[in-house]
Backbone bond lengths (Angstrom), bond angles and torsions (degrees), N, CA, C in turn:
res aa  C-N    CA-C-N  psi(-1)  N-CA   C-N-CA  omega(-1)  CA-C   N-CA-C  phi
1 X - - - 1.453 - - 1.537 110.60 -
2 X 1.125 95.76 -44.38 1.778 92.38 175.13 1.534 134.18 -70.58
3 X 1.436 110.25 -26.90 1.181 135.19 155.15 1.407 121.10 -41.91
4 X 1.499 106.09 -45.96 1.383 128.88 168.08 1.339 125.03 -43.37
5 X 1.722 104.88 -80.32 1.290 126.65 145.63 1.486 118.17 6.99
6 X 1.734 91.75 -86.95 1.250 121.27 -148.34 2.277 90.56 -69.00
7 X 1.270 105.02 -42.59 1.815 101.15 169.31 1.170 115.75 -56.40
8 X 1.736 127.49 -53.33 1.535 128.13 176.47 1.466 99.09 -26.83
9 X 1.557 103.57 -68.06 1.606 119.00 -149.80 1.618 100.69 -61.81
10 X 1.084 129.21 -41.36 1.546 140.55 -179.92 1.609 98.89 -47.72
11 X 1.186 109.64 -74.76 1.658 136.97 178.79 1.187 127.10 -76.63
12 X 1.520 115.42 24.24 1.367 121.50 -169.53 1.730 106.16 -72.08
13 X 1.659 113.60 -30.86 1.270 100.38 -164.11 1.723 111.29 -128.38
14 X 1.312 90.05 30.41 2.041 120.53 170.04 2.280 98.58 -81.57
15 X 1.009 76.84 146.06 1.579 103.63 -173.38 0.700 134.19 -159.26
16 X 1.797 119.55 102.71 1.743 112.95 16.02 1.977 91.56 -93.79
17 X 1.368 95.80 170.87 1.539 112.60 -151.97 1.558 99.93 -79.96
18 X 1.276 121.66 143.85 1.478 128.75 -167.32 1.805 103.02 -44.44
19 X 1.270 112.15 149.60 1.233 134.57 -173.09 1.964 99.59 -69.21
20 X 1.056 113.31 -50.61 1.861 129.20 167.43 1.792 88.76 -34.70
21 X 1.631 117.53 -72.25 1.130 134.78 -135.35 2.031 100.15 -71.47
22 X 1.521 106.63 -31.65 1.136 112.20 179.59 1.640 115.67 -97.34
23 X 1.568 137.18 2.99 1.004 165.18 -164.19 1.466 101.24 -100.06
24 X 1.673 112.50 -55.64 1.298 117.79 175.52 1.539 119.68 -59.96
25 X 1.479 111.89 -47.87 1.769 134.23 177.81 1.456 86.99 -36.64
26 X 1.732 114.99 -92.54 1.544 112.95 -163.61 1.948 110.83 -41.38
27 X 1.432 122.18 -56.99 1.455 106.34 -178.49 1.266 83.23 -47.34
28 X 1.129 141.26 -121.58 1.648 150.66 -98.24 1.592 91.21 -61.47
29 X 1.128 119.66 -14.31 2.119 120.60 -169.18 1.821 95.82 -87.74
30 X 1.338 123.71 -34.84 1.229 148.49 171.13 1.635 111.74 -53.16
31 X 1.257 83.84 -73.75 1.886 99.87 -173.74 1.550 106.70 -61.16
32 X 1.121 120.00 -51.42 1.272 111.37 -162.45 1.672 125.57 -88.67
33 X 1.441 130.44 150.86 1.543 108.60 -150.74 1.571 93.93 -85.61
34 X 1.529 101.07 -179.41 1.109 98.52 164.95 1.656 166.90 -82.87
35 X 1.384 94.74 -11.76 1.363 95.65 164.78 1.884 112.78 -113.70
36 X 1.460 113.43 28.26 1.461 94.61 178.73 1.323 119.87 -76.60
37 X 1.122 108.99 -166.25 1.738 110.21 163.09 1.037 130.30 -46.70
38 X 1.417 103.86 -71.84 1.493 133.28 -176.60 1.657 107.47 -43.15
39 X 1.385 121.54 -42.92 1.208 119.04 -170.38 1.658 117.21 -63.33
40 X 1.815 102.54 -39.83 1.385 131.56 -172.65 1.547 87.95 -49.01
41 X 1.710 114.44 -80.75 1.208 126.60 168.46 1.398 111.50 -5.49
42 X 1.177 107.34 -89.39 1.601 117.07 -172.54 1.500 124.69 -16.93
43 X 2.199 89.87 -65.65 1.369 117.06 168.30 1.669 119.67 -60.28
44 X 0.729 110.52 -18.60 1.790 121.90 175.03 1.503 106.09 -72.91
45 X 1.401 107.58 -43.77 1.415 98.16 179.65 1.598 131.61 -102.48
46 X 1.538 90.17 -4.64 2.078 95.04 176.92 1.323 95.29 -65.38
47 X 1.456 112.01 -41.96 1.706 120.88 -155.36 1.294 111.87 -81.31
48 X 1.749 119.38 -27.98 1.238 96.92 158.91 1.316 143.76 -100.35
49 X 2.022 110.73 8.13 1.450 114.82 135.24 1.451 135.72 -25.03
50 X 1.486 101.04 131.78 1.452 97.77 -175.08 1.571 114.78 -78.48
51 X 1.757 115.88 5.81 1.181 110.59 175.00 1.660 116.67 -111.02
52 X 1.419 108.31 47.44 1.613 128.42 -139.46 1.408 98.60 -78.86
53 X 1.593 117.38 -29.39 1.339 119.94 160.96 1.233 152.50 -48.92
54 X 1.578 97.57 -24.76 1.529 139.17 -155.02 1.741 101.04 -93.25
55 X 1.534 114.19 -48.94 1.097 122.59 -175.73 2.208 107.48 -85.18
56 X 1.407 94.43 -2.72 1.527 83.51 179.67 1.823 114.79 -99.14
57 X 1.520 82.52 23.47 1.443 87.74 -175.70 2.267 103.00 -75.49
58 X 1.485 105.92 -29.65 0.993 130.26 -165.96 1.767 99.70 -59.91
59 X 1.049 156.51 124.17 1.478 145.70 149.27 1.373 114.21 -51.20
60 X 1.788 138.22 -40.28 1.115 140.83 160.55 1.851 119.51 -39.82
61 X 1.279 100.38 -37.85 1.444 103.04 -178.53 1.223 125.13 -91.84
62 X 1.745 104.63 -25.00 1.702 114.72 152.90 1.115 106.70 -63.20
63 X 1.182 127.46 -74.38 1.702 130.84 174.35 1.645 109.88 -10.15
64 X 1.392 112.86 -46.56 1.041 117.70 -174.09 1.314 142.28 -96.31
65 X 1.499 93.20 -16.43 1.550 109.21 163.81 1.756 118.43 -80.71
66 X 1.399 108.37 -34.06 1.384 113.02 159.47 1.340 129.60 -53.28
67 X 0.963 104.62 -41.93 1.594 127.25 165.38 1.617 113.36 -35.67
68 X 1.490 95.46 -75.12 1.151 106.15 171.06 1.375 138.29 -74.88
69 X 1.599 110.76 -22.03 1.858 119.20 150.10 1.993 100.42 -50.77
70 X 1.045 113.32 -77.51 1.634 119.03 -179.82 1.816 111.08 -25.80
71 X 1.458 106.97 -38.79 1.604 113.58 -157.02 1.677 86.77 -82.32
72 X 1.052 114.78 -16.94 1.402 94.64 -155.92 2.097 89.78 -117.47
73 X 0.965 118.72 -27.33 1.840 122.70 166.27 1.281 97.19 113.09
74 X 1.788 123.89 52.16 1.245 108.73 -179.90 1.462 93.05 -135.98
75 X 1.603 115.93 98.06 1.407 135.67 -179.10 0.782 100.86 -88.34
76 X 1.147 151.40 -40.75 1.747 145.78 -176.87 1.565 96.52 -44.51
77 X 1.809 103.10 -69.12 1.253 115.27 -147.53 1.581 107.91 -65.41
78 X 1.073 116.01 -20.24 1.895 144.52 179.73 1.833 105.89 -75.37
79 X 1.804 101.72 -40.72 1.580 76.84 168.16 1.677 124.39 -98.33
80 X 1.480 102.89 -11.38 1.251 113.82 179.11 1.574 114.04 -57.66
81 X 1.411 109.25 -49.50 1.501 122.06 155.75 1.679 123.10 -41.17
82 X 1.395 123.01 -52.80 1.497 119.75 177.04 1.499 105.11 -68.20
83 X 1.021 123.33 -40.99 1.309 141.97 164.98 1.675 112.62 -23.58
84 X 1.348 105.40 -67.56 1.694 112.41 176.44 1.343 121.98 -106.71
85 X 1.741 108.74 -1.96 1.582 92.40 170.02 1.943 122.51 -88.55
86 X 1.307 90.90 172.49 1.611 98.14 -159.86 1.353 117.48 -103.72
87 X 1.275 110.77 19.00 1.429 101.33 177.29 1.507 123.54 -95.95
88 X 1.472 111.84 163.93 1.354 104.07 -144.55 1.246 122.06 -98.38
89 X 1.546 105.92 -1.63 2.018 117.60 174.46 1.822 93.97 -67.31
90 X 1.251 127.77 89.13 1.417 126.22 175.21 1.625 99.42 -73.42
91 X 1.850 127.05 -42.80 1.811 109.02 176.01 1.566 106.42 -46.84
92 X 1.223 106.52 -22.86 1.286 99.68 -160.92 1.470 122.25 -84.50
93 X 1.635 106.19 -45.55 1.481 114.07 164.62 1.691 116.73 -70.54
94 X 1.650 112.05 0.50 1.535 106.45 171.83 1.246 95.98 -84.49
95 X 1.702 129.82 -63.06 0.981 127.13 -171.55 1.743 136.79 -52.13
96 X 1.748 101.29 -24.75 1.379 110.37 139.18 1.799 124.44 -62.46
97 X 0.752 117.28 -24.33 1.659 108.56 178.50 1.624 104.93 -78.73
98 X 1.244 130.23 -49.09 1.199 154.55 154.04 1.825 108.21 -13.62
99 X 1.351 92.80 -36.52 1.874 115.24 -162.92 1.439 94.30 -74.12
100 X 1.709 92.74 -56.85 1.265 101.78 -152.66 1.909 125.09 -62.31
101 X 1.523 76.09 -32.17 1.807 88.01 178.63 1.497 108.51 -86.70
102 X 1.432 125.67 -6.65 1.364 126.16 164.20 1.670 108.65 -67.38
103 X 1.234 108.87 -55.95 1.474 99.91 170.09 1.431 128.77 -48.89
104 X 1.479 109.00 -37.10 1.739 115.16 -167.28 1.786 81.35 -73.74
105 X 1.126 150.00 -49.76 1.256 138.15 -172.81 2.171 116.43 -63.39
106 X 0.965 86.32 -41.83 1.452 97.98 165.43 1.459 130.19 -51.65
107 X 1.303 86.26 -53.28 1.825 93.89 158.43 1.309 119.55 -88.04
108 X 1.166 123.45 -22.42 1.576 117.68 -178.01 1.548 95.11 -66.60
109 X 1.661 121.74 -59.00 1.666 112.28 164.20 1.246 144.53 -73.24
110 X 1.559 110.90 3.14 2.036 131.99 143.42 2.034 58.75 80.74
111 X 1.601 133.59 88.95 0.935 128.67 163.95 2.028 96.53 -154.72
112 X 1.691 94.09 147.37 1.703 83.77 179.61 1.593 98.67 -99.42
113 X 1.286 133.78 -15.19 1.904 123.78 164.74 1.167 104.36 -125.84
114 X 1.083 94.87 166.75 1.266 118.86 -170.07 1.909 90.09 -122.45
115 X 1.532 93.85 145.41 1.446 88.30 154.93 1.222 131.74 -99.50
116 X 1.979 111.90 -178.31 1.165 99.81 -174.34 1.981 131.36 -59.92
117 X 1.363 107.90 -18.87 0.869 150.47 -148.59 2.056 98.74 -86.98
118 X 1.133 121.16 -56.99 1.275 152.35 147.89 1.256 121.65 -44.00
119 X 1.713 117.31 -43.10 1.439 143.85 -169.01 1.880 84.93 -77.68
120 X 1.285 132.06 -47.08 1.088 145.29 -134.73 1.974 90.92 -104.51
121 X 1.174 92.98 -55.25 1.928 86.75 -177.16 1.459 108.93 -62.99
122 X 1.482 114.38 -44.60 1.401 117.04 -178.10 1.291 106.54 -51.51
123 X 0.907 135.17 -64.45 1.883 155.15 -175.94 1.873 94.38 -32.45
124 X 1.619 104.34 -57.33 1.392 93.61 -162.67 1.599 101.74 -81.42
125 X 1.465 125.13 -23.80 1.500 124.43 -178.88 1.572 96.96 -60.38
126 X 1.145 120.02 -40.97 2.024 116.44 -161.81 1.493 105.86 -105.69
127 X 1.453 137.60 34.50 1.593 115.61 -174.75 1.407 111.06 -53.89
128 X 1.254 99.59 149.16 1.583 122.93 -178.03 1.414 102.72 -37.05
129 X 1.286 152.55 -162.53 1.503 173.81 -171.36 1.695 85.68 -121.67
130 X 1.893 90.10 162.30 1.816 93.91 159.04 1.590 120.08 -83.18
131 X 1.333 113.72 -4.76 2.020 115.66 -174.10 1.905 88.62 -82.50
132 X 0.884 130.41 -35.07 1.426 130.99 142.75 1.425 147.79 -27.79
133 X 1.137 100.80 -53.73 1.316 140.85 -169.36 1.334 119.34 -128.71
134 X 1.199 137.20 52.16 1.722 126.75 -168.30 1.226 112.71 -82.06
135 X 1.550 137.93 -28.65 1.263 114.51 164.85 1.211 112.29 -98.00
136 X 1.405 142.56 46.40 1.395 152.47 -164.90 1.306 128.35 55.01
137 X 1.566 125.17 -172.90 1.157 120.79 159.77 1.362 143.26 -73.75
138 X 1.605 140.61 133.18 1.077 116.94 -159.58 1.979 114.03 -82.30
139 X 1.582 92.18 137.67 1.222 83.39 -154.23 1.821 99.67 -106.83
140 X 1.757 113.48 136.14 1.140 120.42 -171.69 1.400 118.37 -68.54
141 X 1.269 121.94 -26.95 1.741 132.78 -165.89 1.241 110.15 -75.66
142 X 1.571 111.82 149.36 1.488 114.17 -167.17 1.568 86.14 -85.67
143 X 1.677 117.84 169.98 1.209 147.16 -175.99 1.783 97.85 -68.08
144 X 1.354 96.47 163.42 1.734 106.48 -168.50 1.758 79.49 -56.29
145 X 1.205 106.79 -82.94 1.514 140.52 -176.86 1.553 89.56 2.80
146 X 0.757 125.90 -71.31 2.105 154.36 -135.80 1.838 86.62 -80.42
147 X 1.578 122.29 -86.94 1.002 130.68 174.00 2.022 117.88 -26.84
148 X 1.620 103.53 -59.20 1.384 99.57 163.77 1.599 120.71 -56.56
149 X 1.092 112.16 -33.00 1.647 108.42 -166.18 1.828 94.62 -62.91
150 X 1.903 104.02 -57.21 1.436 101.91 177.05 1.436 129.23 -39.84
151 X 1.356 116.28 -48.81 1.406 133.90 178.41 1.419 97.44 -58.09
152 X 0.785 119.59 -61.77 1.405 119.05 -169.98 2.023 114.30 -49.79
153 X 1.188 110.11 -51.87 0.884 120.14 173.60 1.776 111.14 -59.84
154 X 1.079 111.48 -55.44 1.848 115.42 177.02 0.979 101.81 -41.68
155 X 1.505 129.40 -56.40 1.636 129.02 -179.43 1.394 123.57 -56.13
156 X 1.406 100.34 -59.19 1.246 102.57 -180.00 1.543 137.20 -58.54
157 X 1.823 87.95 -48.92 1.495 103.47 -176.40 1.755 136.18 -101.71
158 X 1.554 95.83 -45.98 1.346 117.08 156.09 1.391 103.93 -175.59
159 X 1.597 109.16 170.40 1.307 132.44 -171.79 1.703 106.43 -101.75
160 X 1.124 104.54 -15.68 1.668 107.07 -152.40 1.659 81.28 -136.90
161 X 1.778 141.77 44.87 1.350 120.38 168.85 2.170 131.98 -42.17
162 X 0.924 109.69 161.08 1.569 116.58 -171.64 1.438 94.20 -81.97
163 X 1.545 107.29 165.77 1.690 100.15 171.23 1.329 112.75 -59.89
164 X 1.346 123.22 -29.10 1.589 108.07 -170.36 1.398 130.73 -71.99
165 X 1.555 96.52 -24.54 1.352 129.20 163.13 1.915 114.39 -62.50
166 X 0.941 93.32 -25.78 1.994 104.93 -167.24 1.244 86.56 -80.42
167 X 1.869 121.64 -67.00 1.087 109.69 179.22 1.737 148.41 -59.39
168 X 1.269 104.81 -24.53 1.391 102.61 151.58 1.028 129.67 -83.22
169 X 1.231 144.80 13.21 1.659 155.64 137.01 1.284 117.61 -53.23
170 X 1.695 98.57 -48.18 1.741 97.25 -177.33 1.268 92.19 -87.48
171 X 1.425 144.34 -59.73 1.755 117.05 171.74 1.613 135.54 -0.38
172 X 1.830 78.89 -65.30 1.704 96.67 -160.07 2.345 95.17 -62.43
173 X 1.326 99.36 -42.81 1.595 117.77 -166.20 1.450 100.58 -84.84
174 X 1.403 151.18 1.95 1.455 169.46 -132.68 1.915 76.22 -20.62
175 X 1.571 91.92 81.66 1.483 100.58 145.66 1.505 97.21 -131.67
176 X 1.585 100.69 -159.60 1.412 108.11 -152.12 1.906 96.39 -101.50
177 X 0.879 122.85 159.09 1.657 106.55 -174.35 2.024 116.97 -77.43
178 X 1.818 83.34 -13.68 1.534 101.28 -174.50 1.784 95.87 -79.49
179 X 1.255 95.28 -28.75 2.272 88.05 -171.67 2.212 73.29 -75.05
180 X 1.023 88.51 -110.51 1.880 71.69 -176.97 1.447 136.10 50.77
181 X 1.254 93.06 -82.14 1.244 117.02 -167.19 1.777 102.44 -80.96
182 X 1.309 115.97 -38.35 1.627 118.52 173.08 1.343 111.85 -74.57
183 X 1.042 129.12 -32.10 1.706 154.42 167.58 1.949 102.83 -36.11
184 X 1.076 98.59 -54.69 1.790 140.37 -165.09 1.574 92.93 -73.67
185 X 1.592 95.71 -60.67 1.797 92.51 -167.90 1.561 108.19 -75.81
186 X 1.339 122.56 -38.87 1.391 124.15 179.69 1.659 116.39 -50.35
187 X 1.281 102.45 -32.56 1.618 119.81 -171.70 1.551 100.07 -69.77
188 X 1.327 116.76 -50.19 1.228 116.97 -171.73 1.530 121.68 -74.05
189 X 1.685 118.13 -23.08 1.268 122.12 176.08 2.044 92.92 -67.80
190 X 1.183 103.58 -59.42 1.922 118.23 -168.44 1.541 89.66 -39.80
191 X 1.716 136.88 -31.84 1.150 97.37 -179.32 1.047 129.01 -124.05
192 X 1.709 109.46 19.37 1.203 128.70 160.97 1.566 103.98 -71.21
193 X 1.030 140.56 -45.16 1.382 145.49 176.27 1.406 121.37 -63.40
């Protein structure tokens, strides 16, 4: 850690900061847990380098600055951060954003889980940003196309098709005969209800 330190301070105003100097950030962002001191420390000082950008290329040091925005109840400052850093595990910086608003719900209900259920509303209330997300979110719903063909068929033909029937649906639609078949059952609860 001091080693560290003592390089920041050397290299504070090199641009962008030796490759050694940002190599060290992720180990020591790695090694050390997450809510101790030492880490706070660490994170206190990449971030207030003026080359603060440079080191968020690392996922260990995002990892770790979130960490420590979260440890301390500062979600803003935790998404503003995933928000503009540049590193390139994006499952990874979604699934950190994901974290982050699980906690702000956690404490908003003084609760230590959340369920799955909760896990699932939060997710759709907070989607990631697009610097996150650049080709969007992946989206579960079948195509207009797909849905009409089904509908069409429920009406027309049956609500409740046979397997042989399931399987040439998912043929004709190259889905799976199992989406199909749930496709089929979902329809039938929606209009029992």
């Amino acid at each position: 850690m001091k080693q560290f330190m003592a390089m920041l301070k050397k290299n504070e105003n090199e641009h962008p900061p030796p490759t050694k100097l940002l190599d060290l950030a992720g180990q020591l962002c790695r090694e050390l847990q997450s809510s101790s001191p030492c880490l706070e420390k660490l994170v206190k000082a990449v971030l207030k380098c003026k080359n603060n950008r440079d080191f968020l290329t690392n996922i260990h040091v995002v990892r770790a600055c979130v960490s420590v925005h979260i440890h301390k109840g500062q979600h803003d400052a935790a998404c503003r951060l995933l928000e503009h850093c540049k590193a390139e595990e994006k499952e990874e910086l979604v699934q950190l954003w994901h974290e982050v608003h699980y906690r702000r719900v956690m404490e908003k209900q003084q609760t230590d889980v959340l369920t799955p259920l909760q896990k699932f509303r939060c997710r759709k209330r907070n989607p990631p940003p697009i610097s996150l997300c650049p080709e969007g979110l992946k989206n579960r719903n079948y195509s207009e196309e797909v849905r009409q063909h089904l509908f069409r068929f429920a009406a027309e033909v049956t609500a409740n098709p046979d397997k042989k029937q399931r399987e040439e649906l998912a043929q004709a639609m190259n889905l799976q005969p199992t989406q199909v078949c749930n496709w089929f059952a979902n329809y039938r609860r929606r209009q029992k209800s």
